[in-house]
N, C-alpha and C positions, 0 to 999 in steps of 0.2 A: 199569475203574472210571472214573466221569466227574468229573473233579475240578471242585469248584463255586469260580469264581475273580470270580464278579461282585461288582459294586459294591466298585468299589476303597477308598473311603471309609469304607462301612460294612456290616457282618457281616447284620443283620435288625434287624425294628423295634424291638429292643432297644435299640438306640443310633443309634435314628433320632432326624432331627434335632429340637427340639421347638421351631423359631426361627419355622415360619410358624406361618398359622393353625392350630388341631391338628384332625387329621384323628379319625374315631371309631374307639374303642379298641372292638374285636369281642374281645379276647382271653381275657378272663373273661366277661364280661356280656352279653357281643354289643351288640344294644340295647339300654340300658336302658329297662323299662319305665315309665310314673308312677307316684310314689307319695307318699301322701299326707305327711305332716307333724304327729305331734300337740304337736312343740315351740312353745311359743307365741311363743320369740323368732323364727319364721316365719310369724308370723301376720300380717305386713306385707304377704308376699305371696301369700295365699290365692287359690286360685283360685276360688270361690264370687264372681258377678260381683254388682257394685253392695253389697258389704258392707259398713253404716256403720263407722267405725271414730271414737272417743272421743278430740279434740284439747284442748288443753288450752291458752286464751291468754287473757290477762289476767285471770289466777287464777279463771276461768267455766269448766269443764266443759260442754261444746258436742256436739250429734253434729253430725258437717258429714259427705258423700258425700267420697270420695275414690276416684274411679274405678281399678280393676285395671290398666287401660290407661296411665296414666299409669306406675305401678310395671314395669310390664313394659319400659318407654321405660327408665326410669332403669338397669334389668337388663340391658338391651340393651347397653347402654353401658359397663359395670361389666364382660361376660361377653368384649367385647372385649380386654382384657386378660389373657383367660386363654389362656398359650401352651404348656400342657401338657395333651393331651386325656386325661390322668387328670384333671387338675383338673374340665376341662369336662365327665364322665363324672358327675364327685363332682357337681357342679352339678345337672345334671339330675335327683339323685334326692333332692335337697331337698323338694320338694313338686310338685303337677302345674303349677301356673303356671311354676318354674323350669325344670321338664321340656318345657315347652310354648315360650316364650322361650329357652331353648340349644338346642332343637331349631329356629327360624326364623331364629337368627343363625349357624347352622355351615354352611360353605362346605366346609369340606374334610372326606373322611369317610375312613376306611382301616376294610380289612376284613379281617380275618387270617385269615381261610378263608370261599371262596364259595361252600361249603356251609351258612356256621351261621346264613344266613337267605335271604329268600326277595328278587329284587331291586325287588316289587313293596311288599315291607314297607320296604324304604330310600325308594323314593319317598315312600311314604304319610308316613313320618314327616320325613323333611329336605325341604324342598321350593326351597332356596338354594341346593344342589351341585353346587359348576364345579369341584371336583376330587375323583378317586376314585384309591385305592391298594388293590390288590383279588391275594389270594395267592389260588391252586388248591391245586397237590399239596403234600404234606409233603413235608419236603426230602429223606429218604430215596429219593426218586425220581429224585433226580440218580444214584444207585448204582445203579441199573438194579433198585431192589428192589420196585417198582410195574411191573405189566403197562402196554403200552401200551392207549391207548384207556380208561384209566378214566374219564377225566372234565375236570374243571373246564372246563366249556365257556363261552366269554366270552359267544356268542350269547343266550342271556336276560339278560344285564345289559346289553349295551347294545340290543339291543332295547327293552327297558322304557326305559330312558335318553334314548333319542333321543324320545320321545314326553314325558319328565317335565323334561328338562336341555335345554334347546335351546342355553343358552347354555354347557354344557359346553366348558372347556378344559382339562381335565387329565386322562391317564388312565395309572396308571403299574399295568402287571402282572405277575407273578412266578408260573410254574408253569401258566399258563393256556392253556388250546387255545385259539389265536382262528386264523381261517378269512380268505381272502381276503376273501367277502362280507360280515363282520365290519368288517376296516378298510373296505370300501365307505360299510356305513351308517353309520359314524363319521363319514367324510371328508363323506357329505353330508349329515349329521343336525346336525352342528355349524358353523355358519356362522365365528363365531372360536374356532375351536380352536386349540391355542397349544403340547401336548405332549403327547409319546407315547414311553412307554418299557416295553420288553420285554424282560424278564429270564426266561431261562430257560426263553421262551412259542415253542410249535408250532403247527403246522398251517399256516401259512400262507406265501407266497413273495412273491418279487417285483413279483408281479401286483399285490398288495393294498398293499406298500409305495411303487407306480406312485403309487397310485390316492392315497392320503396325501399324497405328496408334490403331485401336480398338482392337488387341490381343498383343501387344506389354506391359504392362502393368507397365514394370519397363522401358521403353522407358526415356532417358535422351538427344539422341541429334538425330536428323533429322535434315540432310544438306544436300539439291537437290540443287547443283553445278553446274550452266554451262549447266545442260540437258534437254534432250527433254520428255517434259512431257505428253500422250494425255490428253488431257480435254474428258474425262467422264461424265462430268454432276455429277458427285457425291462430295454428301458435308464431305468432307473427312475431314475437320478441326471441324465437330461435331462428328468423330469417335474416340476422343479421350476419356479417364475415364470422369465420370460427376465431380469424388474427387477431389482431389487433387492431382497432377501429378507430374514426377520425371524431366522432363523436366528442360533442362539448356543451350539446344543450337534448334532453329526451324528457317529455313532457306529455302526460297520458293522461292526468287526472280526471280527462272526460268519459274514458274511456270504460265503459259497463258493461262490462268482463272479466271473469278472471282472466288472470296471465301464468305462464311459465316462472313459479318465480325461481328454479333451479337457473333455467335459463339468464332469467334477468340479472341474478347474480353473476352469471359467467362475465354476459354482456358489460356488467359493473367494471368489473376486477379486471379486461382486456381494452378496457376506456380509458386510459388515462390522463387523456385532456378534458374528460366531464369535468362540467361545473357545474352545471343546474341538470337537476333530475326534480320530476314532482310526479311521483305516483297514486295510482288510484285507491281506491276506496277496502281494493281486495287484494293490497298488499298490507299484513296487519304491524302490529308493535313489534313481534316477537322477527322477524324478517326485517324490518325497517332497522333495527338492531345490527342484525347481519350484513347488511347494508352500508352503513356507515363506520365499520371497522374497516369494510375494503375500499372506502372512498371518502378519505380524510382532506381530500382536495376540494369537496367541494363548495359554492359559495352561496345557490339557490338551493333550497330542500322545499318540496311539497310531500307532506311527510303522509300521505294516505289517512288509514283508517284511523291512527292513533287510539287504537282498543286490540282486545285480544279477540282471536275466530277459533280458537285453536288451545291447551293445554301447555305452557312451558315442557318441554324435550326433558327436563331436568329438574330434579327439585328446587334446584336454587336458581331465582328469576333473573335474568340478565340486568346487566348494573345499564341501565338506559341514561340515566346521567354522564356517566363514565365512556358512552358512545357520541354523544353529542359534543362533550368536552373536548374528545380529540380532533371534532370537525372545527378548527381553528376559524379557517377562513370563510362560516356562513354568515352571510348579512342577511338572506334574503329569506324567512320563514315562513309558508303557508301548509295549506290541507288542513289537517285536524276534524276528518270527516270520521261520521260515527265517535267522538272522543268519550271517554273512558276518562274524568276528571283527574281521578288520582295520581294519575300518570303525568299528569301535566306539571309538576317540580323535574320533570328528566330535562327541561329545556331549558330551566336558570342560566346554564353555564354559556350558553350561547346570547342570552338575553343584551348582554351589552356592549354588544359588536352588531345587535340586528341597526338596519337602515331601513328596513322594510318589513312589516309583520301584517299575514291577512287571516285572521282570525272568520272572515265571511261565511264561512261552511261550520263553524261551532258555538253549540247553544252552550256559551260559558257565562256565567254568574258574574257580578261586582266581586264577590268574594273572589273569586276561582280568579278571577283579572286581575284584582291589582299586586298582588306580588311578583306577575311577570312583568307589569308594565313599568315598575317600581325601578324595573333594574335596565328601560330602555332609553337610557339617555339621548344615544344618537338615531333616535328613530326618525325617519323622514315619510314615510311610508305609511297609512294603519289604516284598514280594512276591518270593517266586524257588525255583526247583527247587531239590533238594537239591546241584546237580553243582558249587554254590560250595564244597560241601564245610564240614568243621568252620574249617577257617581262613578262607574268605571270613566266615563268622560273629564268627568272633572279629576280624575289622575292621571290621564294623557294629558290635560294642562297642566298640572302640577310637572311632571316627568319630562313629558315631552317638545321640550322649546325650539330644535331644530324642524318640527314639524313641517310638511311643505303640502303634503296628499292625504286627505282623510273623507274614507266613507260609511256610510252608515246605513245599515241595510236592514229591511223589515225580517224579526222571526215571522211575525204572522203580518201577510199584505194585504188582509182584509181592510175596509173603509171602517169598519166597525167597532176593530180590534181597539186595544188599549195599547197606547204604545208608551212604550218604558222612556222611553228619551223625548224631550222635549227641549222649551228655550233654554232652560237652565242650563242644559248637558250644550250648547249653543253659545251662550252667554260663559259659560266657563272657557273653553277653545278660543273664543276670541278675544280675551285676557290673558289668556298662556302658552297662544301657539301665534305669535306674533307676526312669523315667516310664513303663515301659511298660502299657499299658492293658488288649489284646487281642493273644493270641498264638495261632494254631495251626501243630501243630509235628508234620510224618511224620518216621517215622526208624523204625531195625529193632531199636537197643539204647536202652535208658535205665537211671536207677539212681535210687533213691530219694534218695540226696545232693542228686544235682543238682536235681530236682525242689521239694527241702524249699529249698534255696538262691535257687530262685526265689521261692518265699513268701515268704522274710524279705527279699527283695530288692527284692522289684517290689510292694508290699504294693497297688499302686494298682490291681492288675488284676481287670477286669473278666468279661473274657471267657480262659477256658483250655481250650482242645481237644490233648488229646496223644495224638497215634493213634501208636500202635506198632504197624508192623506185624507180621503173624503171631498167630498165636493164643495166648492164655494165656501169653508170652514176660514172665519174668521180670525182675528186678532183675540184668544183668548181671555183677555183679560179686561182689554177696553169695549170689544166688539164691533171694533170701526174693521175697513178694508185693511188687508196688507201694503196698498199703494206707498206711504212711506217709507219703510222697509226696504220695498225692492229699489225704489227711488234712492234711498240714498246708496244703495249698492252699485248702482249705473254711477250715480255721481262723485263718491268718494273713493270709487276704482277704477284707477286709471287707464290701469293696462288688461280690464276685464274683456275678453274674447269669446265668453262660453256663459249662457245664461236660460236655467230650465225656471220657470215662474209656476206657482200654484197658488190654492187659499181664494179667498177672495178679493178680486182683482178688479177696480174699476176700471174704465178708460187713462183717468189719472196716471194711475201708472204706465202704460205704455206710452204716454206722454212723454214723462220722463225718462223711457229708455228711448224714444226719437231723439230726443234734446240732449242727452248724456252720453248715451252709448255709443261711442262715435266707433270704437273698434270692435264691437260686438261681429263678431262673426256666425255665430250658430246660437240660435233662439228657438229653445224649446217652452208650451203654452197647450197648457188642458186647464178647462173650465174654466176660464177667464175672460175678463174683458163684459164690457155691457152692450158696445153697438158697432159699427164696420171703422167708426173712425180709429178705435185702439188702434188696429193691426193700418190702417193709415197710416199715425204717428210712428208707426216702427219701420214702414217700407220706407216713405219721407226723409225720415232721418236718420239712419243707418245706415251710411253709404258703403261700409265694409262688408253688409250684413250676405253669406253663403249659404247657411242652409234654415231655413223655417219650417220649423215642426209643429202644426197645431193641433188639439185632438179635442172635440167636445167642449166648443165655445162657438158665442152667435155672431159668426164675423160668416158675408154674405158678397152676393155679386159685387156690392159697389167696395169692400175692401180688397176684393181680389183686383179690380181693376188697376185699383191705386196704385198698384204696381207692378205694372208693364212696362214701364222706364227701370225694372231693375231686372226682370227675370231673365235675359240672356248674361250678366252677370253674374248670375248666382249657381250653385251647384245643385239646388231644387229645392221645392217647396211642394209639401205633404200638408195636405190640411182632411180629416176624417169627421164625422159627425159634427159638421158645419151646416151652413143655411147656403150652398152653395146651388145652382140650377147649372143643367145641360146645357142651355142656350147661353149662359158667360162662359164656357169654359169654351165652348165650338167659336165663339167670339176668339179669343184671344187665342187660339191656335188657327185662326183665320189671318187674324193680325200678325202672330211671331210664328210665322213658316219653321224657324230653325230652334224653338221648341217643342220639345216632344209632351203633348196632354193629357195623361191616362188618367182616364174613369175608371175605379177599381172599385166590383161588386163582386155579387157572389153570381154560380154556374146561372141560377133561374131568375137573374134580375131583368126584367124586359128593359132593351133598347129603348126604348123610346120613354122611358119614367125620366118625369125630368130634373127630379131627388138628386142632386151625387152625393154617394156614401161614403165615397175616398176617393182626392184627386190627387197625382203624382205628376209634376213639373218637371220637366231638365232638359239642359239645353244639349243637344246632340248635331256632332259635324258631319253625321252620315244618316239621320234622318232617323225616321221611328222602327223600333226593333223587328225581326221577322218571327221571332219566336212568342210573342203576347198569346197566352194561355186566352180561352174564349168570355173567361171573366171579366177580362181586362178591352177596355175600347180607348185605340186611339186615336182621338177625335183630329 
């Protein structure tokens, strides 16, 4: 199982940030289209050109012209201040002038699946866009539950791009195949181009990462996220300027290869507006070291191997405390891949300025943990496999009361294994971390106490994922369902948007997320539920609800139907080893023309088996894609 640890900051555009400009919200509406307005207190700005309009001064009723264009200056200006792209969404379907005006001042556009429109329709309609945020696969394909070679191919958006964006600087992707000859025609399609980030994106290696670095020239942030990168053989960190560079964020820790580290160094030392740097696995201690003497400015470290590949140069071992010390202004600590225990007292000095620490990549001990956590007061941030155990947790409650984001990640993600944390390490956090926001939390026991204790504790959270593993695994202790539990987490959180369920799960429960979770947005669901009405009660009554993730529960044609009054609404619905038939799914893409139905098997599944093994929902403005691999039928 591939555990999804990107974006340290934040989970999905759920809680993405809304401080720049706002990018376009594709998640319900995709684009919106125009439309008109019969309210007359919008009748200021009709789109109907040259329409007198009746002014009123010095008590004389006058018709005087009052040009459209003028109105459209003052909206222009007005639309600038809107930094939430719901708002600016809601704007645009005032009337067509308004749709016409927030469509030539939007700069930024985000697209939550680069299926649900075509990227010849983005150009036609925004014609300002120097920044794009563009998802492929649903995330379920971090689980290896998508064949490879589905899809989401970058090549037609930037294709189209480089002919409609010349002045494009921004391109952040998630889930997307892009191709060496991809970053090619980026690097010289876009003359200032300024940032490139790849989360959880394939196909592509070294070659194409050369080619970015050495034609990119106002280049500021390269972030390779989570993906799969080929090793090339090419020394792609000597392709960047020999000057001086614009550089302020370079992020590789995906990347399985060595590197140039002479090179990296230079690259370091002729940066001096980096900030965040997080290197791989094959830059070790004794380099990392070297590192941080010439780049005391910065404020994110992924700190690589954190172990030695190599023999100290000198007898006497570099003072790695004394290197960390002078990095004043780091908040933000991860890597610690391959660590080397001992080593781990070089970090104290940094400990009580972190805001963020992701320990995810390191098998460290309850021992080995608590004297760094001891010292992390303003931690907001904490990432870490299960191997801290339930007492390393219970001194992130002790320690850490500004806490907002915590996740917990299996050493071993067997069904089988023994896992070190449980309610207790559960039951502690939501006594001590009072602010918490967003938790996701593996483990092999839970109990509905601890569960309900976190509702009345942490009432502020937003986001709750609690994968138990194994199947159908009860309440521990009493041996009843989970149903309570999650029950009271829908009901005593108010503001919860983000909800993964496991364990054993009656109907009951999704009862209560019909009836509670009124702003539930994304609902994730394996092995639960007993009959079609669960996932009933949750289409019914979650009117907010965007994306539904099901995987290995007995929800069947009549739950799918339930919810045909919401799927052009939604951003999609993935349901996999369900009790689903060919004949509902050819139904309801009969019924809803304008979404898109994909059957997804493997190469030698006969057509006509009337089994579905994976189905994938989304509503799309230009119709079903041309590129569906022959695995994939779109009914």
């Amino acid at each position: 199982m591939t555990r999804d640890r990107s974006e340290m900051s934040e989970d999905d555009d759920d809680q993405q940030s809304q401080s720049q400009s706002p990018p376009l919200d594709l998640r319900s509406a995709a684009i919106a289209e125009p439309c008109s307005s019969s309210s007359s207190s919008f009748s200021v700005v009709d789109s109907t050109p040259n329409k007198s309009r009746n002014c009123i001064s010095s008590g004389t009723l006058t018709s005087q012209p009052f040009p459209d264009h003028v109105l459209e200056n003052v909206l222009e200006n007005v639309l600038q201040f809107l930094d939430s792209r719901c708002d600016r969404n809601a704007a645009s379907l005032v009337c067509k002038s308004w749709w016409r005006v927030e469509a030539s001042t939007r700069s930024e556009v985000f697209i939550g699946n680069c299926y649900a429109l075509s990227p010849s329709r983005l150009t036609q309609r925004f014609k300002r866009v120097s920044s794009l945020v563009l998802k492929g696969k649903p995330r379920f394909a971090d689980f290896n539950l998508m064949p490879p070679d589905w899809g989401a191919n970058f090549a037609p958006w930037v294709s189209t791009m480089a002919k409609a964006y010349p002045w494009l600087e921004k391109v952040d992707l998630k889930r997307m195949f892009v191709t060496d000859d991809d970053l090619a025609l980026l690097a010289e399609s876009f003359p200032g181009f300024k940032e490139l980030i790849l989360v959880c994106c394939e196909g592509f290696g070294t070659s194409g990462i050369a080619i970015v670095a050495n034609k990119c020239r106002k280049l500021k942030v390269l972030d390779l996220i989570e993906s799969e990168v080929t090793d090339d053989e090419v020394d792609w960190i000597s392709c960047f300027p020999e000057d001086v560079t614009c550089l302020e964020s370079l992020a590789f820790d995906c990347v399985e290869a060595p590197i140039n580290f002479k090179a990296l160094e230079g690259l370091v030392a002729r940066s001096p507006c980096l900030k965040k740097l997080r290197l791989n696995r094959f830059v070790s201690l004794v380099e990392l070291h070297r590192l941080l003497l010439g780049a005391p400015q910065l404020t994110s470290l992924g700190t690589g191997s954190f172990s030695h590949d190599e023999e100290p140069q000198s007898e006497q071992e570099p003072d790695y405390a004394a290197a960390f010390r002078a990095c004043k202004s780091v908040v933000c600590l991860s890597g610690f891949r391959e660590l080397m225990p001992e080593y781990l007292p070089a970090i104290y000095p940094v400990c009580a300025n972190l805001t963020s620490l992701n320990f995810s990549y390191a098998n460290i001990s309850p021992d080995m943990f608590k004297p760094i956590i001891h010292n992390c007061h303003k931690l907001q941030v904490f990432w870490a496999l299960d191997s801290i155990c339930d007492e390393g947790l219970q001194a992130v409650a002790e320690t850490c009361k500004e806490l907002r984001e915590l996740r917990i990640f299996p050493f071993d993600p067997r069904e089988d294994s023994e896992g070190p944390v449980s309610e207790v390490g559960l039951q502690a956090i939501s006594e001590g971390c009072r602010k918490l926001e967003s938790i996701l939390y593996f483990c092999q026991r839970m109990t509905n106490a601890a569960v309900i204790a976190m509702s009345e504790n942490c009432p502020e959270l937003t986001v709750f994922r609690l994968c138990i593993m194994g199947r159908h695994r009860p309440d521990h202790v009493t041996g009843k369902p989970m149903d309570e539990g999650f029950g009271a987490i829908v009901k005593n959180c108010k503001k919860l948007t983000r909800l993964a369920v496991s364990g054993l799960l009656t109907d009951q429960a999704f009862r209560y997320m019909g009836e509670y979770g009124k702003l539930v947005r994304t609902l994730s669901v394996a092995f639960a539920g007993d009959s079609d009405m669960a996932l009933r009660h949750v289409l019914e009554g979650c009117p907010r609800l965007q994306k539904l993730e099901i995987r290995d529960s007995p929800f069947g044609d009549a739950a799918l139907r339930s919810g045909m009054h919401r799927y052009y609404n939604m951003r999609f619905v993935w349901m996999s080893a369900c009790s689903l038939t060919r004949g509902c799914c050819k139904d309801i893409a009969r019924a809803m023309p304008n979404l898109v139905v994909e059957v997804i098997g493997s190469d030698d599944d006969d057509d006509n088996r009337d089994y579905v093994e994976t189905l994938y929902m989304y509503r799309s403005l230009d119709g079903p894609r041309k590129d569906a691999p022959k695995f994939v039928a779109i009914l």
